[in-house]
C-alpha positions as protocol buffer text, in pm:
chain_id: "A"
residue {
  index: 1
  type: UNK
  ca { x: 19981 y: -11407 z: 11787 }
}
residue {
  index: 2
  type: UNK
  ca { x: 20087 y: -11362 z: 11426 }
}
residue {
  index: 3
  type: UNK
  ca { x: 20404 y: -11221 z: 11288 }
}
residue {
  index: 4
  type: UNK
  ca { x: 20362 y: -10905 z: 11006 }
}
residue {
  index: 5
  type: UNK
  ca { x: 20613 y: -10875 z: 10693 }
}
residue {
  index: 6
  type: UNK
  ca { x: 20584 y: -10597 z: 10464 }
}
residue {
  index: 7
  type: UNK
  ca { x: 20699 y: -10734 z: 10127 }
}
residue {
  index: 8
  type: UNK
  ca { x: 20745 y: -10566 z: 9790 }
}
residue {
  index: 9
  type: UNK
  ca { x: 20535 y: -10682 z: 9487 }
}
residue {
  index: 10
  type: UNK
  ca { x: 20856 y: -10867 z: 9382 }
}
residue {
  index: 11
  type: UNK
  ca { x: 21031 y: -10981 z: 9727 }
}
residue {
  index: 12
  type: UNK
  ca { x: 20681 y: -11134 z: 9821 }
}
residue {
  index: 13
  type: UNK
  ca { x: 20708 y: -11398 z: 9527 }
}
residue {
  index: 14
  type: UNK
  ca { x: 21054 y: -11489 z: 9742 }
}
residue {
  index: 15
  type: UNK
  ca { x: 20867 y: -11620 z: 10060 }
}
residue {
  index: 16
  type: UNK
  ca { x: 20909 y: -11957 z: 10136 }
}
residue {
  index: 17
  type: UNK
  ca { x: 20726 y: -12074 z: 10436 }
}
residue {
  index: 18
  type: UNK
  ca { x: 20500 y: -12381 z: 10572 }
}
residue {
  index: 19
  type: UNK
  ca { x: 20317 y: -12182 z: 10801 }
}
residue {
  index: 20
  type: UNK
  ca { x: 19997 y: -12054 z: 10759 }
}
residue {
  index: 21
  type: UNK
  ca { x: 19938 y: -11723 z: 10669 }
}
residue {
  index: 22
  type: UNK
  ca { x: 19728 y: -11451 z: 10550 }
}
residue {
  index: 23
  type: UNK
  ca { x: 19851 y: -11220 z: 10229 }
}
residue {
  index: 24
  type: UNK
  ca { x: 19687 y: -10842 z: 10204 }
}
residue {
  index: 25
  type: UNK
  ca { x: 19830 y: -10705 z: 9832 }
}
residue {
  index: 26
  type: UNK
  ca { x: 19805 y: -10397 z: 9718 }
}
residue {
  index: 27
  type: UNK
  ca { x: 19908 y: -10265 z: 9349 }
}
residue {
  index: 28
  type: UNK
  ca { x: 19794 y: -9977 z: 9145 }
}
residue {
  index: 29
  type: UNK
  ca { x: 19450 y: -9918 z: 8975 }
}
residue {
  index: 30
  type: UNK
  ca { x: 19492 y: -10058 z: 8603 }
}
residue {
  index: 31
  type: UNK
  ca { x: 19418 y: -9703 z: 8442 }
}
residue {
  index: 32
  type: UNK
  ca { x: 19116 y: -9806 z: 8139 }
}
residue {
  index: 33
  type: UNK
  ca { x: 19268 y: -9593 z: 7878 }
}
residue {
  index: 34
  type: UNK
  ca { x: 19530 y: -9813 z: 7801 }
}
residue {
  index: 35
  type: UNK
  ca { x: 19649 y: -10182 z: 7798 }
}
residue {
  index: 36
  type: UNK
  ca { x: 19902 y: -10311 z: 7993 }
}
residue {
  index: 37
  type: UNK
  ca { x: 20199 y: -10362 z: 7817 }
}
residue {
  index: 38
  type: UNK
  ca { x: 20550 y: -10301 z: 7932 }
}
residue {
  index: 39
  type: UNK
  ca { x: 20728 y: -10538 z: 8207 }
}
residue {
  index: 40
  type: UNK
  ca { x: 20689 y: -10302 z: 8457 }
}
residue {
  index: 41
  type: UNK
  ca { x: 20331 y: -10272 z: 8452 }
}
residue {
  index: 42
  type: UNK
  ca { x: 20344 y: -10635 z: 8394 }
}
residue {
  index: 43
  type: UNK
  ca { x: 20509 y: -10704 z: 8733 }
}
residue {
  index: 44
  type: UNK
  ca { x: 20360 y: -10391 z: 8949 }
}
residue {
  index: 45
  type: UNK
  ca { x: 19969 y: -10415 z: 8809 }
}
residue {
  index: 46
  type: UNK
  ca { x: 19941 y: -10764 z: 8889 }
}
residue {
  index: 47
  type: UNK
  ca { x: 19867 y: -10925 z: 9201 }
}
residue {
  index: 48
  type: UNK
  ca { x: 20103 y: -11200 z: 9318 }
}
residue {
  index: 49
  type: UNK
  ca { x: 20119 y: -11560 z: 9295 }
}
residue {
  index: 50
  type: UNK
  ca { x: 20224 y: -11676 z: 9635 }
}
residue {
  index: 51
  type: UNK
  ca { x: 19814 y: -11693 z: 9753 }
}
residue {
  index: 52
  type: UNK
  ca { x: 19761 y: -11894 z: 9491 }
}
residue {
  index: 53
  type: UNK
  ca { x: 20063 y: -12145 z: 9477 }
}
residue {
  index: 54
  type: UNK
  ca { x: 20020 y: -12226 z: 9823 }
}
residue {
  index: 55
  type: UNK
  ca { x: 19866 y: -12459 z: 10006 }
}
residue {
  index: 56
  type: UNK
  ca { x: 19903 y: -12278 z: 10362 }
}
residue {
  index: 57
  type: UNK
  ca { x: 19746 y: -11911 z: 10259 }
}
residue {
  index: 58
  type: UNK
  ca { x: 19449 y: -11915 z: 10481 }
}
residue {
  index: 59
  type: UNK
  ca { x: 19328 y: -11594 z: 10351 }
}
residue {
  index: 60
  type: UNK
  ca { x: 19409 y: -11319 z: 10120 }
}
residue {
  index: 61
  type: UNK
  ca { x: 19260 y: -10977 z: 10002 }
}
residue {
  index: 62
  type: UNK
  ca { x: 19320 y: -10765 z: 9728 }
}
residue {
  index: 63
  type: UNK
  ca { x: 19345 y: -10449 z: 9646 }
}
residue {
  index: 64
  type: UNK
  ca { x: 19370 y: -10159 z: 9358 }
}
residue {
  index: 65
  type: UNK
  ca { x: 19474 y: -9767 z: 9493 }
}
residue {
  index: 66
  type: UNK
  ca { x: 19718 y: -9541 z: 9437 }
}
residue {
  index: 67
  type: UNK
  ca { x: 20012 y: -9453 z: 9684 }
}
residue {
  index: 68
  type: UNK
  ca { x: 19911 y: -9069 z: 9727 }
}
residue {
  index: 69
  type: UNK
  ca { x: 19772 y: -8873 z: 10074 }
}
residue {
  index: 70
  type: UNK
  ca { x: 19499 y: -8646 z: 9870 }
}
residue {
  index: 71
  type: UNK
  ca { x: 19320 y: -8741 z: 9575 }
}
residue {
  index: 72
  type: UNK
  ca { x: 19462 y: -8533 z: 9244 }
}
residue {
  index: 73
  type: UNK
  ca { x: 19318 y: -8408 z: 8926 }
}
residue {
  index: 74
  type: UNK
  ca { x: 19615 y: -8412 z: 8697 }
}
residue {
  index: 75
  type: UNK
  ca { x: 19608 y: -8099 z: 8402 }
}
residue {
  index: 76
  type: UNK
  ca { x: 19472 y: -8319 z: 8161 }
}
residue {
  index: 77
  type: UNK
  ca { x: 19187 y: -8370 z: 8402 }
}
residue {
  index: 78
  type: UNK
  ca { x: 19240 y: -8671 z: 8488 }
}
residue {
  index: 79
  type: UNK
  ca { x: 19156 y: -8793 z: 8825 }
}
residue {
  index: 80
  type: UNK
  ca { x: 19428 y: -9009 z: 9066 }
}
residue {
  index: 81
  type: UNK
  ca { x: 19266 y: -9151 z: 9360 }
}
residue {
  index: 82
  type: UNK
  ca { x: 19345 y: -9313 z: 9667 }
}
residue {
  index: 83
  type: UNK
  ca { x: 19248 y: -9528 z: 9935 }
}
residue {
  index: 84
  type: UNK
  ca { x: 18864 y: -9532 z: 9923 }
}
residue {
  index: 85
  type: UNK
  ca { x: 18566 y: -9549 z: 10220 }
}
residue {
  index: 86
  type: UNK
  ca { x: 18473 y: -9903 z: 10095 }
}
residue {
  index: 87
  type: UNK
  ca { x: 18825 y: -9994 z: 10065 }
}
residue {
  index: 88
  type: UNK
  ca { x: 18941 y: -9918 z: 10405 }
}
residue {
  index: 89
  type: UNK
  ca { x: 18580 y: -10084 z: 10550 }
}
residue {
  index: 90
  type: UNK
  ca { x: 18674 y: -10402 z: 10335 }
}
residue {
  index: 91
  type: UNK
  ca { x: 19028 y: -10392 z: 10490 }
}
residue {
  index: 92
  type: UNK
  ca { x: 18917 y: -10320 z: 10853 }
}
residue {
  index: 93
  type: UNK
  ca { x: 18658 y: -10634 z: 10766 }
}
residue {
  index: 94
  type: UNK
  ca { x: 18993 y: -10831 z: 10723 }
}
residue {
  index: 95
  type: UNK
  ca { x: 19197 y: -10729 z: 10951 }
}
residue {
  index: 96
  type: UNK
  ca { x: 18948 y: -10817 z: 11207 }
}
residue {
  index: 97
  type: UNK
  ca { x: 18913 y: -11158 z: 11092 }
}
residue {
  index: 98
  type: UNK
  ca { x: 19261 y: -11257 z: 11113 }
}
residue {
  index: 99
  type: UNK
  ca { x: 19249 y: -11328 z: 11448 }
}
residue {
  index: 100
  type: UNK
  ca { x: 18942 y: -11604 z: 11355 }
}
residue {
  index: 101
  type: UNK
  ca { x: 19193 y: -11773 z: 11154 }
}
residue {
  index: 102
  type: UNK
  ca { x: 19477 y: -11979 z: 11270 }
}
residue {
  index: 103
  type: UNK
  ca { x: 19773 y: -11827 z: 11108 }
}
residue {
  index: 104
  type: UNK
  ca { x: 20069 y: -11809 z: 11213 }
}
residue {
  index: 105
  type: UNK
  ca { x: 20224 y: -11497 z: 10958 }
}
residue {
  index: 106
  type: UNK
  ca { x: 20058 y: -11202 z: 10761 }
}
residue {
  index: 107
  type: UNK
  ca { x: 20251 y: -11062 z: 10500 }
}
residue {
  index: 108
  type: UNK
  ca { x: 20141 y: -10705 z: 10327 }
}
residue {
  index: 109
  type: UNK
  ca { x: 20280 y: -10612 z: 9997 }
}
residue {
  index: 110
  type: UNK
  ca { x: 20253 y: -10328 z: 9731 }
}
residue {
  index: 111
  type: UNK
  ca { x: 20484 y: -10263 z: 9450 }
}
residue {
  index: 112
  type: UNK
  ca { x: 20775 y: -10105 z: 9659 }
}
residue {
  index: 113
  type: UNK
  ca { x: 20717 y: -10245 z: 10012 }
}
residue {
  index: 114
  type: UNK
  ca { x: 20748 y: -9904 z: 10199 }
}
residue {
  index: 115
  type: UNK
  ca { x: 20484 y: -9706 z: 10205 }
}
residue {
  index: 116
  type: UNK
  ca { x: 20112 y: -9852 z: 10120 }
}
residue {
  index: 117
  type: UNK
  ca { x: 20197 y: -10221 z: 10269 }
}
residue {
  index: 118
  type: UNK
  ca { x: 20417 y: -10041 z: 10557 }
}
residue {
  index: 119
  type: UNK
  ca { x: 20098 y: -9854 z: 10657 }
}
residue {
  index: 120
  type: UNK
  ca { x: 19856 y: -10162 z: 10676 }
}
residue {
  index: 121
  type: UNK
  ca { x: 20091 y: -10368 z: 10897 }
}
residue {
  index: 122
  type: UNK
  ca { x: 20144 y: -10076 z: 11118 }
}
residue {
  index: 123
  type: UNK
  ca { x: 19769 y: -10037 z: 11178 }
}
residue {
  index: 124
  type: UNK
  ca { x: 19750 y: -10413 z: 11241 }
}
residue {
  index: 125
  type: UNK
  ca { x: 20032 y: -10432 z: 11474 }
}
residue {
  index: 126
  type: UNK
  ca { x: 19867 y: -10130 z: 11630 }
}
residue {
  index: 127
  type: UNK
  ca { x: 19527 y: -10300 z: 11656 }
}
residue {
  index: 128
  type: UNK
  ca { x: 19630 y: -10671 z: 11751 }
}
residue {
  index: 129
  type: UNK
  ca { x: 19959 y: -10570 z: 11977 }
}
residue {
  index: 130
  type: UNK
  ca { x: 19921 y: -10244 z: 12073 }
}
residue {
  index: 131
  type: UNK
  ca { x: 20241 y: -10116 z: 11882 }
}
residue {
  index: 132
  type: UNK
  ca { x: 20358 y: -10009 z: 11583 }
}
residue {
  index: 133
  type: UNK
  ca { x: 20682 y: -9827 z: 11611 }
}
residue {
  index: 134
  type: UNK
  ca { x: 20856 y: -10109 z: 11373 }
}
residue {
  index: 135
  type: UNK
  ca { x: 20682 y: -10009 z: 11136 }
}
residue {
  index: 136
  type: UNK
  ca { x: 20816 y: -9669 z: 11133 }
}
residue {
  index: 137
  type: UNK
  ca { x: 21108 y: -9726 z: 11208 }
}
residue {
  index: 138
  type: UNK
  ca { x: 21174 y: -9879 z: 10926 }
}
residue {
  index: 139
  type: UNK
  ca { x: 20968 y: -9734 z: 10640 }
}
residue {
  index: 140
  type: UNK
  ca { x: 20776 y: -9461 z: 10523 }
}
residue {
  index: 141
  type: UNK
  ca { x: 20402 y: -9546 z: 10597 }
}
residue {
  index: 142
  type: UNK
  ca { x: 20152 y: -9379 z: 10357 }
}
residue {
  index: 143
  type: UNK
  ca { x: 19992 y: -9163 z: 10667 }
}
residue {
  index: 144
  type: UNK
  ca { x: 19619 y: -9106 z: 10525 }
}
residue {
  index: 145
  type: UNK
  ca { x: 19637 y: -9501 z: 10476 }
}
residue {
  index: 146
  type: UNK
  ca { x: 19734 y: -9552 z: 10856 }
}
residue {
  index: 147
  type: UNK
  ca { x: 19503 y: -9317 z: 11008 }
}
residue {
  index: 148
  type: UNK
  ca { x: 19243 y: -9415 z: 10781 }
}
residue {
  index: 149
  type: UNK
  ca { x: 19242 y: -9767 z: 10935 }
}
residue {
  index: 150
  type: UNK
  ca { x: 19319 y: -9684 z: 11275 }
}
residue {
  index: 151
  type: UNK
  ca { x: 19021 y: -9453 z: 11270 }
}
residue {
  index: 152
  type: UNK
  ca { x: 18817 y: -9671 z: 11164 }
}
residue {
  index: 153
  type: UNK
  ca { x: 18935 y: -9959 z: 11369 }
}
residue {
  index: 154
  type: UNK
  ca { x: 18880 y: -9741 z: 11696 }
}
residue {
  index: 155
  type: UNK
  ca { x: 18547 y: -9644 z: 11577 }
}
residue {
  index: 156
  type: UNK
  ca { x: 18301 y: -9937 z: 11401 }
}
């Protein structure tokens, strides 16, 4: 069985291993009313580099929501979303393939590392070993993420 890591955006550029492994990122939705400019959206709205640069990531998937239980219309009526239907079928499509693959790690990242990417690897520990107290333990997992995917998990 495979080991899970939660990783920032920035600590999962760190990783250095030969094992094979899977990579689930998550950053925030570009928003289309403006262009990316400043370093932080340079480093937090991109997805990272470590699928790319190496040779042993058997897998990877990508994804674009915000960190937020409810979805918000801001005064300017604006709209800030989160995890969507089709996301969380996409992820429960990957998560069920990892086992298909012969990795050895999974690492989960989103621009912190506590609360989106805590709440995927909890639901995966949860699915693959039963367990997911770890998770919890040790960061703040979005909860409509988690039971979003455990839901799911338990019912398709």
């Amino acid at each position: 069985m495979f080991d899970i890591f939660v990783h920032s955006r920035l600590s999962v550029e760190t990783v250095k291993t030969n094992k094979l492994f899977s990579l689930i990122s998550i950053i925030e939705p570009i928003k289309k009313d403006r262009l990316i400019l400043t370093d932080w959206d340079l480093t937090h709205c991109s997805f990272p580099s470590i699928a790319s640069n190496k040779s042993n990531c058997v897998s990877s998937l990508f994804l674009r929501f915000n960190d937020i239980d409810i979805d918000v219309t801001t005064d300017d009526g604006s709209s800030i979303k989160t995890i969507n239907k089709n996301q969380i079928k996409l992820l429960v499509s990957f998560i069920r393939t990892l086992e298909d693959n012969p990795i050895e790690e999974v690492y989960v990242n989103c621009a912190a590392g506590i609360s989106r990417s805590a709440a995927v690897a909890a639901a995966i520990s949860k699915y693959y070993k039963g367990e997911d107290q770890y998770f919890f333990d040790r960061y703040v997992p979005n909860m409509f993420v988690y039971s979003s995917l455990i839901n799911e998990l338990a019912w398709s």
